[in-house]
N, C-alpha and C positions, 0 to 999 in steps of 0.2 A: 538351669540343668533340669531335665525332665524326672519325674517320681520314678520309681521301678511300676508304681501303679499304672504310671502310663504306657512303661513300654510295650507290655502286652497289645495293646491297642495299636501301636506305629506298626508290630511286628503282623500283625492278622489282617491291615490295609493289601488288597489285593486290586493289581491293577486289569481294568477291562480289557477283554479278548482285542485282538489286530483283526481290522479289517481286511479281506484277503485281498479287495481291488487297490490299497496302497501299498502292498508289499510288491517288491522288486519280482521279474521274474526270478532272478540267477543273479546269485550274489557270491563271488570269488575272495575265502580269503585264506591267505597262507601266514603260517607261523613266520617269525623273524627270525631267519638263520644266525643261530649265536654262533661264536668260536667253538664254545664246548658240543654246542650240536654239532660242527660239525669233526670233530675231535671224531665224539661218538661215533657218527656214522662212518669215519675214515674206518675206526676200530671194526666195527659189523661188516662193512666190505670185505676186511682181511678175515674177520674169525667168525663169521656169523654162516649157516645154510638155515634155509626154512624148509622143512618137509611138508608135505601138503601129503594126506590122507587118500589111497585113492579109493573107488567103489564103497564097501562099505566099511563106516565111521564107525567103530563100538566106541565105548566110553571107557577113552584111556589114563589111567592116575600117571601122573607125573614123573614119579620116580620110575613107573614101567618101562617110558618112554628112554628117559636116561639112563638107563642099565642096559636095554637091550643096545641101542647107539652108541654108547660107549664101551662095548662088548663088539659093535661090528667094526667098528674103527679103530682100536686098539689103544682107547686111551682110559683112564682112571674114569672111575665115576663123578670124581670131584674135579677133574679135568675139562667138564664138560657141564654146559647149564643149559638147562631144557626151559620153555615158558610157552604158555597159547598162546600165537600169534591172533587165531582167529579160531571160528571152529572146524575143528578139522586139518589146521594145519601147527606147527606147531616153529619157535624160531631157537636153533640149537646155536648156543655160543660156544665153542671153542675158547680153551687157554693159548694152544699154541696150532700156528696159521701153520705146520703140517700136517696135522688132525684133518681141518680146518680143507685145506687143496683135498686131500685121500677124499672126503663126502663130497666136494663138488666134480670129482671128477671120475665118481660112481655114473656108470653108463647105466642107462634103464631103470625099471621101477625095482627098487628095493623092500623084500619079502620078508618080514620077522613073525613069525607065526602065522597066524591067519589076518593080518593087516600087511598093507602094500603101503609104500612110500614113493611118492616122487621129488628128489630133490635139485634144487635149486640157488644159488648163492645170492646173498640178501641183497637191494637194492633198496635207494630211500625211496624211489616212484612205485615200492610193494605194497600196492591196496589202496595207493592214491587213489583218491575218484575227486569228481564233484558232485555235492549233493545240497539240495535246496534246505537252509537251516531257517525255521521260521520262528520268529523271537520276536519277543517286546518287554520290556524292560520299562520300571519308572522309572526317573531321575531326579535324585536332590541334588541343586548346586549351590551350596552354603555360600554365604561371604559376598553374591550377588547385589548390588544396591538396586533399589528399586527403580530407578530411570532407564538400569542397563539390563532391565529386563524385556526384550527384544527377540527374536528368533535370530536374525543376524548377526547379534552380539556375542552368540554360545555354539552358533553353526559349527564354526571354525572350531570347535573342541570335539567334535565327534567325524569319523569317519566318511568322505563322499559317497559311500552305499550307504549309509544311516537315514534313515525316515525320520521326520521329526513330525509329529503328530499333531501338536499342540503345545499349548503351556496351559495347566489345569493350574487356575485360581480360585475356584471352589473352596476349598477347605483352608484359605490364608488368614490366619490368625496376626494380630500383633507380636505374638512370638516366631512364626513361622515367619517375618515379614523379609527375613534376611535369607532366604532357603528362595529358589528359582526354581 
């Protein structure tokens, strides 16, 4: 068992920058659809609009947002939960999917003072993109024996887009000897 002396040390190990020429162009990965995600998103389909901001953005508080929207739509304040989606646009849940139809089936931009709104009913492909994530990560893999220390051996535990760099034997100690 290592000192508290030493953890500072494990913890301040930084690992060197990635090479841009072995990194992937375009690396695709999507979350694992659980049941309750997709619970959720059943939920947001029926009760959810996202308003998007239009021309100009002031710097709206949140509670502004939800009073005056649940003032046009005719429902409680606590009927209704407001949150940034992004900037400038903002994703209004509804309690109950009549509220809920009444804002999606507002024609045209929606005016509340000197802010404009355009609404639209929430979808899970809102703000989907693909965007290049560039990462490098060290690995400890405990419990490894030393003969199965192999690139072949540990391939198969990491991803088909995953770069495997090396195995850094540099700093292997007889304590370390069981860490890959």
């Amino acid at each position: 068992m290592a000192s508290q002396a030493e953890a500072p040390k494990a913890m301040e190990m930084e690992a060197p920058g990635g090479d841009a020429v072995v990194r992937p162009a375009l690396v695709r990965a999507v979350a694992p659809r659980t049941a309750a995600m997709a619970q959720d998103e059943r939920d947001l389909t029926r009760l959810a609009v996202v308003a998007v901001v239009v021309g100009f953005n002031p710097d709206l508080e949140l509670f502004e947002v939800n009073r005056a929207f649940a003032l046009q739509f005719a429902v409680a304040e606590e009927a209704l939960h407001v949150s940034v989606f992004a900037p400038g646009e903002f994703l209004l849940r509804f309690n109950e999917v009549e509220a809920c139809n009444r804002a999606v089936s507002w024609q045209g931009a929606l005016t509340m003072g000197s802010v404009s709104f355009m609404l639209s009913p929430w979808t899970r492909f809102r703000r989907g993109r693909v965007e290049k994530m560039f990462f490098k990560a060290r690995v400890c893999l405990e419990g490894v024996p030393r003969h199965a220390w192999q690139l072949e051996a540990v391939r198969g535990l990491f991803g088909d887009t995953d770069i495997i760099d090396g195995v850094d034997t540099s700093e292997c100690s007889e304590q370390d000897m069981a860490c890959f």
